[in-house]
N, C-alpha and C positions, 0 to 999 in steps of 0.2 A: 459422564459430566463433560461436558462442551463449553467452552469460555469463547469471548471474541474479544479480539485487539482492533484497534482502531486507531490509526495517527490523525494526529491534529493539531495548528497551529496557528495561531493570531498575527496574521500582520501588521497587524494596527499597531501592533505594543512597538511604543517608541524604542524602550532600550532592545528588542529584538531588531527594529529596524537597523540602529546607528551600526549594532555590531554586524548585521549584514553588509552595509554598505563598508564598511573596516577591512571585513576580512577578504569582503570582492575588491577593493582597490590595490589591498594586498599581496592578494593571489595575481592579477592582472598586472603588478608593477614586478614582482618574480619573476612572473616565463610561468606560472605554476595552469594557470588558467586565461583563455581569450575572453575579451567582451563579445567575441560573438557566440558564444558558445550559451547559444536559448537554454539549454539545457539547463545549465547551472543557473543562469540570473536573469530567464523571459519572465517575465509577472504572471504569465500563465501558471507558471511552477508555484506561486503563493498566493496569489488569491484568492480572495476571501469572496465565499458567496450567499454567508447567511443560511447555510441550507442542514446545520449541523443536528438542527432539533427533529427534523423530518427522521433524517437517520434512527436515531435514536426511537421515533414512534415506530417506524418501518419494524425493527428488531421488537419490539416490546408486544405488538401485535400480531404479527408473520412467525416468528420463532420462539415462541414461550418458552421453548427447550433448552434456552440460552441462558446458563449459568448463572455467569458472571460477565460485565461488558469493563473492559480494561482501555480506559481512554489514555493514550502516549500524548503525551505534551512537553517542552523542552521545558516550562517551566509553571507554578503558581498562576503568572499573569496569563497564561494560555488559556485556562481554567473558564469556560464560556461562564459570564456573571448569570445568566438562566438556572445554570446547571444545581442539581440537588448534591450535591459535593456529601451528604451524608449517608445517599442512597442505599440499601444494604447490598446489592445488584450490583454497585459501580467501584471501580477502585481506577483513580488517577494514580498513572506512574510517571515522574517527572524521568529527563537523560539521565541524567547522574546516578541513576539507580540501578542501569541494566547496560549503557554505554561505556568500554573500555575509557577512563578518564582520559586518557593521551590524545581520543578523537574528538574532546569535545571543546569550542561547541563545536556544532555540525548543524546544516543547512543540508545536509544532504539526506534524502530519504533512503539510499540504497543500504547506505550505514545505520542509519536510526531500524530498519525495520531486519538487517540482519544478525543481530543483535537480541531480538525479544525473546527467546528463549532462555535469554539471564534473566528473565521477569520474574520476580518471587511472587510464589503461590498461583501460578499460571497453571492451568489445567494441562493434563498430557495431551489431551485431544483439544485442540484448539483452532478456530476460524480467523485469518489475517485479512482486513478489509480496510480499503482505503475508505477519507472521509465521501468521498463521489462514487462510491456502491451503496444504490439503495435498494433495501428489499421491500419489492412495493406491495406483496399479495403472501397470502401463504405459505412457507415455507416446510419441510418436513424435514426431522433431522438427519434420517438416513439420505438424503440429500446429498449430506456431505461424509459420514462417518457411518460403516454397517460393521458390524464385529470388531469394533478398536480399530477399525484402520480407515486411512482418507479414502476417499472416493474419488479419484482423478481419470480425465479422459486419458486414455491410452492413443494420444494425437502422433503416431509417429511419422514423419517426412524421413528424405533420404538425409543422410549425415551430410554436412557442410557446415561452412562458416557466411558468415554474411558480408556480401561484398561490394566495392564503390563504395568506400565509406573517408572517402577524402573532404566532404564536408564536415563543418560544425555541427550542425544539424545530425549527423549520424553518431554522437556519441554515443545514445544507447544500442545501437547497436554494436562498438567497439564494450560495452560491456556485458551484450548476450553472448558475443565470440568467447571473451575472455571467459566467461562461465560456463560455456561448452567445454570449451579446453579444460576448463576444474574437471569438470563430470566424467570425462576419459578417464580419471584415476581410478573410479571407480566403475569402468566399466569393463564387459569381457568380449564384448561388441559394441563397435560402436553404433550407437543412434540418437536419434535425435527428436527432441517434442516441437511443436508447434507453441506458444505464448500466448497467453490468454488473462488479460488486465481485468481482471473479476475477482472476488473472493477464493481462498485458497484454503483446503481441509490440510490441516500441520501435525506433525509431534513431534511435543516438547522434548521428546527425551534422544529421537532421532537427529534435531538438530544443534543439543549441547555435544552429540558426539561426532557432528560434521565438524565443529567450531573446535572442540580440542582437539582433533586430527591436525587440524589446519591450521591452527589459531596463529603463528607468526606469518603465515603466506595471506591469511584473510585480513591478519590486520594490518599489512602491509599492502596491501590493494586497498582497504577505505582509507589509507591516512597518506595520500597521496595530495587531496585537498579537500578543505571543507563543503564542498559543493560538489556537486555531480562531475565527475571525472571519467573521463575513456579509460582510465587503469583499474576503474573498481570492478566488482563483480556483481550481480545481481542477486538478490535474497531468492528471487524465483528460481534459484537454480535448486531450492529446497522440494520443491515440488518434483523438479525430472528427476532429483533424487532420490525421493521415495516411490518412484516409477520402475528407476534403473538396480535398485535394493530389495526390490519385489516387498518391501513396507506398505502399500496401497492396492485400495482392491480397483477395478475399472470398472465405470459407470462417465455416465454424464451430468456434472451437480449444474451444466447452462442449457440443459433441452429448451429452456423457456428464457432464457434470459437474453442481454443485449447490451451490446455496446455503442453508443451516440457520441460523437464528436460536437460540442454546444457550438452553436450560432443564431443569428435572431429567425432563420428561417423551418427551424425545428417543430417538428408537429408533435408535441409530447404525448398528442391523444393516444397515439399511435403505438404506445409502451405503457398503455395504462392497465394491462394485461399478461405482462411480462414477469418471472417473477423476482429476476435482480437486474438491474441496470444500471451502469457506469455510464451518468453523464461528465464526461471529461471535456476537460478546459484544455483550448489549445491556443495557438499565436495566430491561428486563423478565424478567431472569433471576431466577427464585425463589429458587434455594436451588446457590449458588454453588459450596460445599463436595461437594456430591450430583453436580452436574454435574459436577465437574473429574475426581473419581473413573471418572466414567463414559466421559468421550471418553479419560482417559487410558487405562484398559482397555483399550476401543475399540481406540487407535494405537497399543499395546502389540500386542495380539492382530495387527495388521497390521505391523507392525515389531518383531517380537522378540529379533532383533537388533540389534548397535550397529554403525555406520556406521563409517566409518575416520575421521573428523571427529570421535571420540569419543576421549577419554584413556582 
């Protein structure tokens, strides 16, 4: 039994906006955080593309074999008005349910998603996918999961840390350093994986016991500020750890899939074939308006139907 997680949030909801803008003037008026720091507070990081329902036909069509779909949202108002909120399929989990109270709220996704293994009634074997993974074609489940265990690329580079990171701009990477350095503890050699912003095969029960090993040093790295911060760590370190634990068998769950950075001059035809693909939102998108049209097309023309997840 296979579950999938899914984060997702509404920037439109006024009372989520004001307490963003609160807690960014806050952190900015500390020392705790810069306003330049895109990471934390580019518009890229929130929003909104209208493209949530695709997802969901993508899963409902591609991967029959999908349990349960567990939509993360910070609160009720998040809750798309489309949505079958009674689904037998679906279960919304609001923060306050799997989130350490002392971190919330939180605007940060690094903390929101390291975290989900407090999700009650979450399947041991379970798939983490952001709202900009969509599965556009067929999926199979050993894909991801063959005998109880994930399926992850065995991507090893040589051991390092990642360097020139004196820009704002380089905060995520001052939080794959810092997540490396985690992994050394549990290592008996050190190596190192390659990163890969796609879907991710998990278990539940391997990373409730990363989290109590560590639970003051990991909550002590999110609650440094509510937003994207150089001192957090990354949830993907959950993956090299089922790598470096021998917990994971190796395979390739992206022989067919892909990663697209959006802007208006994208040829989506060109991934209509693919069978996951993260179109991601960056600060180098030109013409925001032009693109949303376009991938909405796009996963219309691939999903011209609506899902039963749909009112």
């Amino acid at each position: 039994m296979v579950d999938i997680v899914i984060t997702y949030l509404n920037e439109r909801d006024e009372k989520w906006q004001k307490d963003f803008y609160y807690w960014k003037e806050k952190e900015i008026a500390t020392g705790k955080n810069r306003q330049s720091n895109r990471q934390a507070f580019g518009e890229e990081r929130t929003r909104e593309w209208d493209t949530l329902k695709y997802w969901f036909r993508g899963i409902e069509k591609n991967c029959p074999w999908i349990n349960k779909v567990f939509l993360v949202v910070q609160n009720e108002r998040h809750v798309p008005n489309w949505l079958k909120k009674d689904h037998p399929k679906l279960r919304i989990v609001y923060h306050d349910e799997f989130i350490p109270s002392e971190l919330l709220p939180t605007f940060n996704a690094m903390t929101i998603c390291m975290y989900i293994s407090n999700i009650k009634d979450l399947s041991e074997e379970y798939i983490y996918s952001d709202d900009d993974f969509y599965f556009l074609n067929p999926i199979k489940e050993d894909k991801f999961f063959k005998e109880g265990k994930p399926v992850h690329l065995e991507n090893r580079i040589p051991y390092g840390l990642y360097k020139n990171l004196t820009s704002t701009d380089k905060v995520f990477y001052h939080i794959l350093n810092n997540s490396l350095i985690f992994e050394t503890k549990y290592m008996k050699k050190k190596v190192r994986y390659g990163f890969y912003h796609l879907p991710e095969a998990r278990l539940k029960s391997f990373e409730e016991k990363i989290l109590n090993e560590n639970k003051q040093e990991i909550l002590k790295r999110q609650s440094y500020s509510k937003f994207r911060h150089k001192a957090n760590l990354s949830p993907s370190m959950f993956s090299d750890l089922l790598k470096i634990c021998h917990k994971s068998i190796e395979g390739n769950p992206y022989d067919n899939s892909s990663y697209c950075n959006l802007d208006s001059s994208v040829n989506f035809e060109k991934y209509k074939d693919k069978d996951i693909v993260c179109f991601n939102d960056t600060e180098r998108l030109d013409d925001y308006n032009k693109t949303k049209e376009k991938l909405i097309e796009f996963l219309k023309s691939k999903f011209p139907e609506k899902s039963s997840f749909e009112l």
